[in-house]
N, C-alpha and C positions, 0 to 999 in steps of 0.2 A: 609950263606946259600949255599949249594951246588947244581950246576945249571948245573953237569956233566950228558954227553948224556947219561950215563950208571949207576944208582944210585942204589946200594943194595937194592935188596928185603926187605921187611920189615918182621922181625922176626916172627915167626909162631908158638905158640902151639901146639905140635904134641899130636894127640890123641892117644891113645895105642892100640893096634888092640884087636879085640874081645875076640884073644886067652890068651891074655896075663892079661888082668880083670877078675880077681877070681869072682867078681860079678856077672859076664855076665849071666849066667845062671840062677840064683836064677832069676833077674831079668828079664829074659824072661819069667819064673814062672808067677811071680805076673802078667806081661803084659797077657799072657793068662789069666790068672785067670780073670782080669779085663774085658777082651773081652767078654770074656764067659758071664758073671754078668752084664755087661752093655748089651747083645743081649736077654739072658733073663731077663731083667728086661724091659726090653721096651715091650717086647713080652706083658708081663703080666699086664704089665700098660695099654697096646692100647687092648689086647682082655679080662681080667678081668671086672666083674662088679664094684667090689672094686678097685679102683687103686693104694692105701695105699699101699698093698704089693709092686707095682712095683716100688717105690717111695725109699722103705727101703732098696731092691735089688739093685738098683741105685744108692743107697748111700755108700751100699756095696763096688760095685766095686768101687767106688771113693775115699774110704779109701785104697783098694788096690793098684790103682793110684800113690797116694800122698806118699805111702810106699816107690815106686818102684822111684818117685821123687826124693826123697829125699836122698835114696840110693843112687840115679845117682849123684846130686850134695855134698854129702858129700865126694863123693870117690874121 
């Protein structure tokens, strides 16, 4: 074991910067897209009589979510 006053930093995963992920952008897509679907879906859930629709909106943007996840961690 080395008990030096000065001990190498420990290796680091560099993320790639924004510019440089082809992704990035699609992915900002779906992230709005999400935002948007999740604020009107709540809207319509809390002032709807019905709140089935706000439910399915909800679900909506959750599948756009899990799109934009998935993207993130396959890349």
């Amino acid at each position: 074991m080395d008990t030096s006053s000065n001990p190498t930093p420990p290796t680091r995963r560099r993320h790639r910067k924004p510019s440089e992920d082809p992704m990035f952008g699609f992915r900002n897509v779906l992230n709005i897209i999400f935002m948007v679907l999740a604020v009107v879906g709540v809207v319509i859930y809390l002032c709807a009589d019905n709140s089935t629709i706000g439910v399915y909106v909800i679900l909506a943007a959750m599948v756009f979510k899990m799109v934009e996840c998935c993207l993130r961690m396959l890349h």
